[in-house]
FIGU-461424 format. One record per atom (N, C-alpha, C, O): residue in three letters; residue number from 1; x, y, z; atom name. Coordinates in Angstrom, 2 decimals, decimal comma. Example, Ala and Ser with C-alpha at 12.3 -4.5 7.8 and 13.67 -1.06 7.14 Angstrom:
2
residu; num; x; y; z; atome
ALA; 1; 13,19; -5,69; 7,80; N
ALA; 1; 12,30; -4,50; 7,80; CA
ALA; 1; 13,20; -3,30; 7,80; C
ALA; 1; 14,24; -3,32; 8,46; O
SER; 2; 12,85; -2,25; 7,08; N
SER; 2; 13,67; -1,06; 7,14; CA
SER; 2; 12,90; 0,03; 7,87; C
SER; 2; 13,41; 1,14; 8,04; O
***
This chain:
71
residu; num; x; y; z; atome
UNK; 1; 40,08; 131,02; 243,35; N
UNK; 1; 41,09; 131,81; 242,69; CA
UNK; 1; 40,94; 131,79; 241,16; C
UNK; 1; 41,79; 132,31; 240,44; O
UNK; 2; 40,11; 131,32; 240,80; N
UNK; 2; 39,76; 130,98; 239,33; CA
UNK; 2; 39,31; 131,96; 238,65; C
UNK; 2; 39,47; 132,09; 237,43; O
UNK; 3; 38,35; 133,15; 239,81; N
UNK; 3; 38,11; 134,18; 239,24; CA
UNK; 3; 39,55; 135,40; 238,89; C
UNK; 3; 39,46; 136,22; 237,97; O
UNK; 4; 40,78; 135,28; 239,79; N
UNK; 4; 41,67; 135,92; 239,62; CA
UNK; 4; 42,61; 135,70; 238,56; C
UNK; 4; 43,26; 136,51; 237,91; O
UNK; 5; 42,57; 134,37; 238,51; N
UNK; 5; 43,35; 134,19; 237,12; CA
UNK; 5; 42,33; 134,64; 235,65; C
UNK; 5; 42,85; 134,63; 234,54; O
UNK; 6; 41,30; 134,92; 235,78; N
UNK; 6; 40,15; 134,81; 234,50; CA
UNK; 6; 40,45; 136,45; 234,18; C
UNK; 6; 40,51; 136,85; 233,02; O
UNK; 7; 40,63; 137,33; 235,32; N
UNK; 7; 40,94; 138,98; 235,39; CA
UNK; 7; 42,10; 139,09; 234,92; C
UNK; 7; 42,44; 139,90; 234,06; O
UNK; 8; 42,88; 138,15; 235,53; N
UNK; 8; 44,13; 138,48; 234,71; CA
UNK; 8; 45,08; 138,21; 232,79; C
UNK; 8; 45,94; 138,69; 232,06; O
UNK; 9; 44,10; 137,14; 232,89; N
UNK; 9; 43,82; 136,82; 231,68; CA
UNK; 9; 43,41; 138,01; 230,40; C
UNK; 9; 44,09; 138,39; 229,44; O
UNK; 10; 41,99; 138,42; 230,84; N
UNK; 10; 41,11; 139,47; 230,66; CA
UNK; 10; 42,09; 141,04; 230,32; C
UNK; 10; 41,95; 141,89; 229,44; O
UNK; 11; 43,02; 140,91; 231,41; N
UNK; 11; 44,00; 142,43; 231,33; CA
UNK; 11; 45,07; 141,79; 230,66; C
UNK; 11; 45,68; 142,82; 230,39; O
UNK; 12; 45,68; 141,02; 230,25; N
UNK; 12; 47,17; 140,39; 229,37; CA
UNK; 12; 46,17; 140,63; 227,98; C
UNK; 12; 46,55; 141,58; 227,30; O
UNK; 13; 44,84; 139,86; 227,42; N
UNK; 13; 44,42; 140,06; 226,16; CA
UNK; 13; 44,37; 141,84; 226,24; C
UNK; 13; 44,96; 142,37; 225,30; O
UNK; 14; 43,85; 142,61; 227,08; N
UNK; 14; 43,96; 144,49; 226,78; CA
UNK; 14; 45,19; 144,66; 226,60; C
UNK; 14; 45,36; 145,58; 225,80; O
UNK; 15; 46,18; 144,20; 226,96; N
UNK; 15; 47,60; 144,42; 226,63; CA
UNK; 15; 48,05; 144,12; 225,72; C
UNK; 15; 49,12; 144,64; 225,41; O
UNK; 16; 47,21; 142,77; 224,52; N
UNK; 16; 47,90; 142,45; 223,47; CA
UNK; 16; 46,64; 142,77; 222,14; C
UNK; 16; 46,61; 142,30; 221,01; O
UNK; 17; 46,04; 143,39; 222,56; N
UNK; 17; 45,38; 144,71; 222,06; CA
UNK; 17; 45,85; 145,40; 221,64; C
UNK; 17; 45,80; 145,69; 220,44; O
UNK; 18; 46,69; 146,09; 222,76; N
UNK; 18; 47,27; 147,55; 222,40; CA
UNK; 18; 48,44; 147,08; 221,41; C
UNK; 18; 48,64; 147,82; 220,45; O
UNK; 19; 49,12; 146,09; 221,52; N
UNK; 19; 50,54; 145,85; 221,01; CA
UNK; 19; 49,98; 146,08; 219,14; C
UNK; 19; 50,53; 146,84; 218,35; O
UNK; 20; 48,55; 145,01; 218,77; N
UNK; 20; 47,61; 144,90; 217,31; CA
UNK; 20; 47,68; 146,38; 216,91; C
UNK; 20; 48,06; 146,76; 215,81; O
UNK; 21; 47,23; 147,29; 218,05; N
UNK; 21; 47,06; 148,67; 217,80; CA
UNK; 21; 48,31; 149,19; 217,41; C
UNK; 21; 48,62; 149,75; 216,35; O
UNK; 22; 48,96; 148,94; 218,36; N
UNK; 22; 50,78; 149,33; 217,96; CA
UNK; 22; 51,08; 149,31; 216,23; C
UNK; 22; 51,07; 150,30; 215,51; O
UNK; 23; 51,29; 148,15; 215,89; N
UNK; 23; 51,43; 147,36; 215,03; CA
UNK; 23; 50,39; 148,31; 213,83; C
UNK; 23; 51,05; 149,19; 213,28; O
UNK; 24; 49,42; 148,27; 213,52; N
UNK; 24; 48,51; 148,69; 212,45; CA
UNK; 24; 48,64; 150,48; 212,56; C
UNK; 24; 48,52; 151,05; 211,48; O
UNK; 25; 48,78; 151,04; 213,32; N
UNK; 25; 49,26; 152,17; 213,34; CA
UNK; 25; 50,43; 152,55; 212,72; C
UNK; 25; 50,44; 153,55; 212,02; O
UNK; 26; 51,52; 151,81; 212,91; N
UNK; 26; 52,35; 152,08; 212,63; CA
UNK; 26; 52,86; 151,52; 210,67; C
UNK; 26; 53,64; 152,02; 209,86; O
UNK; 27; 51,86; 150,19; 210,62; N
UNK; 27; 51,66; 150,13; 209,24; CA
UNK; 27; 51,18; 151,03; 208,58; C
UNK; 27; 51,89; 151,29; 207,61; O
UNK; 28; 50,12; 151,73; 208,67; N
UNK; 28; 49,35; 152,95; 208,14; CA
UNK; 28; 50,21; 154,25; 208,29; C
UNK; 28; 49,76; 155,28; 207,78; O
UNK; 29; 51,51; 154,29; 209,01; N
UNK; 29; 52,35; 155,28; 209,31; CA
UNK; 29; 53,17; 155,52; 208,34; C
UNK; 29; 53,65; 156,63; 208,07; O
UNK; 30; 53,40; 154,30; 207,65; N
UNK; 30; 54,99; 153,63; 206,75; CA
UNK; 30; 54,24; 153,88; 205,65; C
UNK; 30; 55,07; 154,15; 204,78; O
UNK; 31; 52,64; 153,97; 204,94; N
UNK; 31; 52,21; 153,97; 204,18; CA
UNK; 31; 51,76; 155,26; 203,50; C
UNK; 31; 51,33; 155,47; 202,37; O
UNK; 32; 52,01; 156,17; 204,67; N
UNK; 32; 51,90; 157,71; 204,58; CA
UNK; 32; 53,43; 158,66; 204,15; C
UNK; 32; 54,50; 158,58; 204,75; O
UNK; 33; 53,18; 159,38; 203,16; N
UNK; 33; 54,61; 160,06; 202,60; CA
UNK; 33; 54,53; 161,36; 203,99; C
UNK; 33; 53,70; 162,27; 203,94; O
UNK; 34; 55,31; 161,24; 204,89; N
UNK; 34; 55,34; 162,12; 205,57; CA
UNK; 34; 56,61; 162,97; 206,07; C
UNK; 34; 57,63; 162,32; 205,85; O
UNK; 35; 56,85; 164,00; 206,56; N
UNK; 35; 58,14; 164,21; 206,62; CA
UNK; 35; 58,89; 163,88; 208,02; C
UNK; 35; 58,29; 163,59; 209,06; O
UNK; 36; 60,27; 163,98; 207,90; N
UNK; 36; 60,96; 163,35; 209,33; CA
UNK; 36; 60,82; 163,61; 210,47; C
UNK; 36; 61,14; 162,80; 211,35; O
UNK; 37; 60,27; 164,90; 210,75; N
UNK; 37; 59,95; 165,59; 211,82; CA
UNK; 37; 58,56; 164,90; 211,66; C
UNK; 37; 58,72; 163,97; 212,45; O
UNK; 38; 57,74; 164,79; 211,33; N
UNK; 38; 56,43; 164,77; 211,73; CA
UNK; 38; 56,03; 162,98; 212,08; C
UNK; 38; 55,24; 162,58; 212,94; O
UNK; 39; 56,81; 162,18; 211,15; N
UNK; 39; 57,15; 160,94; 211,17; CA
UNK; 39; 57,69; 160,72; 212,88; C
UNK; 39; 56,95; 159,97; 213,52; O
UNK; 40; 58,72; 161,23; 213,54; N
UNK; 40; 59,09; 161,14; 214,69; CA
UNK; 40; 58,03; 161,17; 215,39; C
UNK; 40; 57,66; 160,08; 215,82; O
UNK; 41; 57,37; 162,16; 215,67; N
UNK; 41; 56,50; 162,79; 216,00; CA
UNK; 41; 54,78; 161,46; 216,63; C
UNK; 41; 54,08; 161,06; 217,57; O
UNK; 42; 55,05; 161,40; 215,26; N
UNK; 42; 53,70; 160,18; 215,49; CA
UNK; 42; 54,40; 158,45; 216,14; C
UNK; 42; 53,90; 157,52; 216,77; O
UNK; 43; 55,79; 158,73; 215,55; N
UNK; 43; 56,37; 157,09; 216,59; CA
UNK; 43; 56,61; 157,07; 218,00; C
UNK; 43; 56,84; 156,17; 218,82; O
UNK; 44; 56,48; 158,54; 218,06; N
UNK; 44; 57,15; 158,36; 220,13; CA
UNK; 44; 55,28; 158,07; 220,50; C
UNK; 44; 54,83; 157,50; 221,49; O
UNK; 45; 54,64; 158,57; 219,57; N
UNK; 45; 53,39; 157,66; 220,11; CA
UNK; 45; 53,46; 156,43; 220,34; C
UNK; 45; 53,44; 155,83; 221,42; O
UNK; 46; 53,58; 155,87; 218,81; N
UNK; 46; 53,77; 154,71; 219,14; CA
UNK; 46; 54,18; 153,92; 219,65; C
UNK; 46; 53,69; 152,81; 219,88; O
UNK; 47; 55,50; 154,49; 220,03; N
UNK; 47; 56,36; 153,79; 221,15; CA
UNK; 47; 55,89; 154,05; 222,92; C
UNK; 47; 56,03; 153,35; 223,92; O
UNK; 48; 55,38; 155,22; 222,70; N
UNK; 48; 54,58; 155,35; 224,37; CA
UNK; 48; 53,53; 154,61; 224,54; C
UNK; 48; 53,24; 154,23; 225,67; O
UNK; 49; 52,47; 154,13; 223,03; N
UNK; 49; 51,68; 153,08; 223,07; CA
UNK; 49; 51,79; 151,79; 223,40; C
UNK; 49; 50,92; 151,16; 224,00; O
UNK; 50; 53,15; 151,24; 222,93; N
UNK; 50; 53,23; 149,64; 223,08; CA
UNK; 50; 54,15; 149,56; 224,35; C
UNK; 50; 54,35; 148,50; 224,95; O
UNK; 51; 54,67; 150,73; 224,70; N
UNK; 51; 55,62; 150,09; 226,20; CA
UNK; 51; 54,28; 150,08; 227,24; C
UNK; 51; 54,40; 149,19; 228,08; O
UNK; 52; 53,29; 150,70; 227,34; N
UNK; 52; 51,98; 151,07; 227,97; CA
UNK; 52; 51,24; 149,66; 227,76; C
UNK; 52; 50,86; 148,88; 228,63; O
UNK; 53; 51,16; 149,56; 226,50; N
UNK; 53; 50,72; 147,95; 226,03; CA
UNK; 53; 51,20; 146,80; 226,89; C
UNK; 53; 50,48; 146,11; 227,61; O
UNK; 54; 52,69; 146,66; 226,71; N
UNK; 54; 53,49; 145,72; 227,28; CA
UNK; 54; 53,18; 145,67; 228,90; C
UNK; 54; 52,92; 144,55; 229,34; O
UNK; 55; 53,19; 146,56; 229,63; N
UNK; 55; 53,18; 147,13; 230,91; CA
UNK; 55; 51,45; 146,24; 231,49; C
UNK; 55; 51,11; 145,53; 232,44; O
UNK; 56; 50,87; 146,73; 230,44; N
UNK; 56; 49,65; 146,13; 230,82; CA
UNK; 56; 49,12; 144,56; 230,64; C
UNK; 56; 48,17; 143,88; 231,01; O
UNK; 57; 50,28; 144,42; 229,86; N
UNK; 57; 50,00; 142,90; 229,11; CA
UNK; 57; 50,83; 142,06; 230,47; C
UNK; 57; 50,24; 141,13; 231,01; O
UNK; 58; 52,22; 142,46; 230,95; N
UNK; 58; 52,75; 141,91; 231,97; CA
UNK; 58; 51,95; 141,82; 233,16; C
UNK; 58; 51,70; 140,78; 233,78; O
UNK; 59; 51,53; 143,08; 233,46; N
UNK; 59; 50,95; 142,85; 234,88; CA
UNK; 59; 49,30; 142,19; 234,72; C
UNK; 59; 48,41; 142,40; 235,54; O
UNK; 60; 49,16; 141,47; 233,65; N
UNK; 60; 47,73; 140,57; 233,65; CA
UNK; 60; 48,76; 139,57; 233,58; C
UNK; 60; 48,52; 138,76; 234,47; O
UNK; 61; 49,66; 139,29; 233,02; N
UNK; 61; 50,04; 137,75; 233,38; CA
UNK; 61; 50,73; 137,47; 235,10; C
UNK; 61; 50,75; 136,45; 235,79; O
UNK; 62; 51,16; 138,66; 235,29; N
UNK; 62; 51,22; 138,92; 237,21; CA
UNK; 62; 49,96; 137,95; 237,80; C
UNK; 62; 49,86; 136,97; 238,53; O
UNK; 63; 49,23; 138,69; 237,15; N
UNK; 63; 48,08; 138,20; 237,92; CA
UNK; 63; 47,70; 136,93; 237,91; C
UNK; 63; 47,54; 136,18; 238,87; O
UNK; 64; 47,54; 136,71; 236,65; N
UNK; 64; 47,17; 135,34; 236,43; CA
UNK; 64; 48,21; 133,94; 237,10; C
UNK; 64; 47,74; 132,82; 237,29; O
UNK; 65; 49,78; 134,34; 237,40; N
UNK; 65; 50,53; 133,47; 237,83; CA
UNK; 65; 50,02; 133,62; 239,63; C
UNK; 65; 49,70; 132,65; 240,33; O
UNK; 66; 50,05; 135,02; 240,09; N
UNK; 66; 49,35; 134,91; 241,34; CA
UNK; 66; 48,60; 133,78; 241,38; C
UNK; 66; 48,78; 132,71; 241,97; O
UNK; 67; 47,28; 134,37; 240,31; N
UNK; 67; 45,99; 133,23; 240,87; CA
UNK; 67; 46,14; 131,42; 240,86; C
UNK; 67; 45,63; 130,47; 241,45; O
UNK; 68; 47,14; 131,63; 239,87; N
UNK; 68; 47,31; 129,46; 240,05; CA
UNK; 68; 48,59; 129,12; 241,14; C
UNK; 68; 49,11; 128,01; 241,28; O
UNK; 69; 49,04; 130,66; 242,05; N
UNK; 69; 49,74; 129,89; 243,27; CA
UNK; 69; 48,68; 130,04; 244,24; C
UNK; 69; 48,66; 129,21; 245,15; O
UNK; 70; 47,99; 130,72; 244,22; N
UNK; 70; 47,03; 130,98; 245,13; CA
UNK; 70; 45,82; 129,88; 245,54; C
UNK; 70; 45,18; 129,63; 246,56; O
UNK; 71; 45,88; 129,26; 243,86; N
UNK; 71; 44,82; 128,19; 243,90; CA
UNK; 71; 44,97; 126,88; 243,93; C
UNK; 71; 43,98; 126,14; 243,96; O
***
């Protein structure tokens, strides 16, 4: 089961990836004079990015708690 916890591991770090991505996007967002409409615009990205992030980051730690009952 060692290999299942190592996958799941593997998919929680892609999940806290995306969150870095979240994060620096949205710094480079705040750093841009943009207007309110268009500002919205680029955060429901961001926000569809990091709940997607999160989603993926949870279900690798799913996994990984699977693999150390399993093992």
């Amino acid at each position: 089961m060692d290999t299942l916890i190592w996958i799941g591991a593997a998919i929680s770090l892609a999940g806290v990836a995306g969150l870095v991505w979240c994060i620096i996007y949205v710094m480079k967002l705040r750093k841009q004079s943009l207007e309110d409409a268009e500002m919205r615009t680029r955060m429901q990205k961001a926000v569809m990015m990091n709940f997607a992030a999160l989603t993926v980051s949870t279900l690798g730690l799913m996994v990984v708690v699977i693999g150390i009952f399993l093992g």
